[in-house]
N, C-alpha and C positions, 0 to 999 in steps of 0.2 A: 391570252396574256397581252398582246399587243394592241385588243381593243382598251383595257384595264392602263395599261400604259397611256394609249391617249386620251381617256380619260383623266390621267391625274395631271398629264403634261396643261392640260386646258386648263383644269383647277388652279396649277400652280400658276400659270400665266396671267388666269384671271383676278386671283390671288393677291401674286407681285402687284398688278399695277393697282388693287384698293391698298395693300400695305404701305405705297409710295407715299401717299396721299398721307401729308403730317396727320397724325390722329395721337389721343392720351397712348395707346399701348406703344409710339413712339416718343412719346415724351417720357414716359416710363422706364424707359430704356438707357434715353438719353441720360436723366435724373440717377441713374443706379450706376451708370458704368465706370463714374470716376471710384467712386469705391469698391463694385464688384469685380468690373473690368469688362471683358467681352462675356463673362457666363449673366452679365445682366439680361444678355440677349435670350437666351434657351432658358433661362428662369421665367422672364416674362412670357416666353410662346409655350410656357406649359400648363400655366393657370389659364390664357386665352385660349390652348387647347382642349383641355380640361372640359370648358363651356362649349367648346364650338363640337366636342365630339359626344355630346349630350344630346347638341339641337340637329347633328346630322343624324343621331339615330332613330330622333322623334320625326324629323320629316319624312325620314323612308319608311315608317312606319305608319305614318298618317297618308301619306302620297301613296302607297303602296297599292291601295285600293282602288285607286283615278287613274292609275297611269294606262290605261284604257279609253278613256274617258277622251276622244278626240277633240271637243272644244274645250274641254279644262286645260287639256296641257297645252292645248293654241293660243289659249288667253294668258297662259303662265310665259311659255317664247315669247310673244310679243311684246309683254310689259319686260321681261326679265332683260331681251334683246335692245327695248329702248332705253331703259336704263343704264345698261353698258355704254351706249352711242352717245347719252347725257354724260354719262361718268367719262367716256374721253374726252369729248370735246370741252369740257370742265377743266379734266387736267392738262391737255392744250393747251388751252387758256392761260392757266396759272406759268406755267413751265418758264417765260421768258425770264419770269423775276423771281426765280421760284429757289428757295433756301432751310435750311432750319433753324435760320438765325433765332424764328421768334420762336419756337418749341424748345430750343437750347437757352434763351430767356428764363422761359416759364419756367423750366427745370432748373433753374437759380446755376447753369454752367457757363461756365466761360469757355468760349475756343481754344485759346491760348492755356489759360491755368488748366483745363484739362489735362495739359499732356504731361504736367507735373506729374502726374499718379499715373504709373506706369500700368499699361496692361496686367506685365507679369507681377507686380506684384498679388495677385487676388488670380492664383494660378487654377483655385477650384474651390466651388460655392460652401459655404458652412452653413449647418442647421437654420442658421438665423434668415442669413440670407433666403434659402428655400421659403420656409416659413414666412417671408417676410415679401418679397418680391412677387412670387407666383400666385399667391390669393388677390394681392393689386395687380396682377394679370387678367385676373378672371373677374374683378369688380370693374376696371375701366372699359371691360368688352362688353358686359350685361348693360351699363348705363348708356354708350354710345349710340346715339341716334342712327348714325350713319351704316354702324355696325347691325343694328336690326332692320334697317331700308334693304340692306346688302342680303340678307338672307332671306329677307320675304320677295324678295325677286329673281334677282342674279342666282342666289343661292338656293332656292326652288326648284331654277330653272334646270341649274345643273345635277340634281339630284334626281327629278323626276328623269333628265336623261338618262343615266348614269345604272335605273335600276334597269332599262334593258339587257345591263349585263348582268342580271342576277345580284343578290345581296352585295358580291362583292364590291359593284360599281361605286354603289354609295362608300365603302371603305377606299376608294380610289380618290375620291371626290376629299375626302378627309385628310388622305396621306399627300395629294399633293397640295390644297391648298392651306396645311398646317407647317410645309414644308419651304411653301412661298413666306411666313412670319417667320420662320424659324432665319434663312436668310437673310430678311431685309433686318431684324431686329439684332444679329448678330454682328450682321456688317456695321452696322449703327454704331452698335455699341464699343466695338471696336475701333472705328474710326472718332469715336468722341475721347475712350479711354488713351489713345495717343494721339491727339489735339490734330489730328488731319483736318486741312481743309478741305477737301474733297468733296465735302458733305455742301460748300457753299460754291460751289465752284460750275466748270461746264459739263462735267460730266454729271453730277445728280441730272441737270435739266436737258441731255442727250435723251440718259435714263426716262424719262417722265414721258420726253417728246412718243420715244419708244413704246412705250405701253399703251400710252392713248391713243395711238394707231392702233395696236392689238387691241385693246376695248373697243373700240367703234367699227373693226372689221368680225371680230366676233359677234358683235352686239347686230351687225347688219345680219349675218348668216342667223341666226338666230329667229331672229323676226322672219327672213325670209322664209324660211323654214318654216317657220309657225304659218305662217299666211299661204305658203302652199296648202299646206295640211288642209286647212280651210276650203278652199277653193276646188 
């Protein structure tokens, strides 16, 4: 149980910090919340779920057979691991000036007029909404580039880990980093549907600074690992 816990604890981590990272399934969110409210959030992380826990069950199934395979899963760490280190130091980068100004744009919302429409008014999702939000959950994740970079590496990497704990790992691997959007899109949404600034402020880019540490200190362990293996 406790290895299955740290499992999901890494997924969510590594999770949190690609969800930070403005992308459509945050603009989506953004876009819904003046009219849904905060369940724009859990509407869009279930059609993104939906998709993500199709391709977790295809990878452990096609990896299932390698994960023996001591230079395949070396070569999986290593890219999986630099990619993490790229993916902080990325969002480092961005972090000083870093906002949702322009994704709240895109989504035609205002900061301010948001909080016109109250949370509670949209206390719990209707047919429509479902129907409506959770399929463009599950279309902005299939088309995202970034989104298919993220699982032919990162998301490899952590799965061929993850089957040493038997089938379950891979459902670890699922539950925490379907748990890391569920969060971040929730919080989103919430903080747009009552016009919080928070979203532009020092704490999102604490937030950011924070996780691109954990990407690039995961991302080291990682490779390092992989390259002992080798050696």
């Amino acid at each position: 149980m406790l290895e299955l816990l740290g499992i999901g604890a890494v997924a969510f981590g590594v999770g949190l910090s690609g969800a930070l990272s403005p992308g459509p399934l945050t603009v989506l969110a953004i876009r819904e919340a003046p009219r849904r409210g905060w369940w724009a959030g859990p509407l869009a992380t279930l059609g993104h779920g939906v998709v993500e826990l199709a391709l977790v069950v295809a990878l452990a199934l096609g990896l299932a057979a390698y994960v023996e395979e001591g230079v395949g899963t070396a070569v999986i760490g290593l890219v999986g691991g630099a990619t993490l280190v790229w993916m902080g130091v990325a969002l480092a980068r961005s972090a000083s000036g870093a906002s949702l100004d322009d994704e709240m744009a895109a989504a035609g919302v205002e900061r301010r007029g948001a909080a016109a429409t109250s949370v509670g008014t949209h206390p719990r999702p209707d047919l429509r909404a479902l129907l409506t939000v959770a399929p463009l959950g599950a279309l902005v994740s299939v088309v995202n580039p970034y989104w298919m970079l993220w699982w032919a590496t990162v998301g490899t990497k952590l799965t061929v880990d993850s089957l040493d704990a038997g089938w379950a790992g891979p459902g670890a691997v699922f539950v925490g980093h379907i748990l890391s959007d569920l969060v971040w899109l929730t919080s989103v949404a919430f903080l747009v549907g009552s016009g919080s600034r928070w979203l532009v402020g020092r704490g999102y880019r604490v937030v950011l600074v924070v996780c691109a540490l954990f990407l690039v200190g995961i991302g080291l362990y990682f490779a390092g690992s992989a390259a002992a293996s080798i050696a």
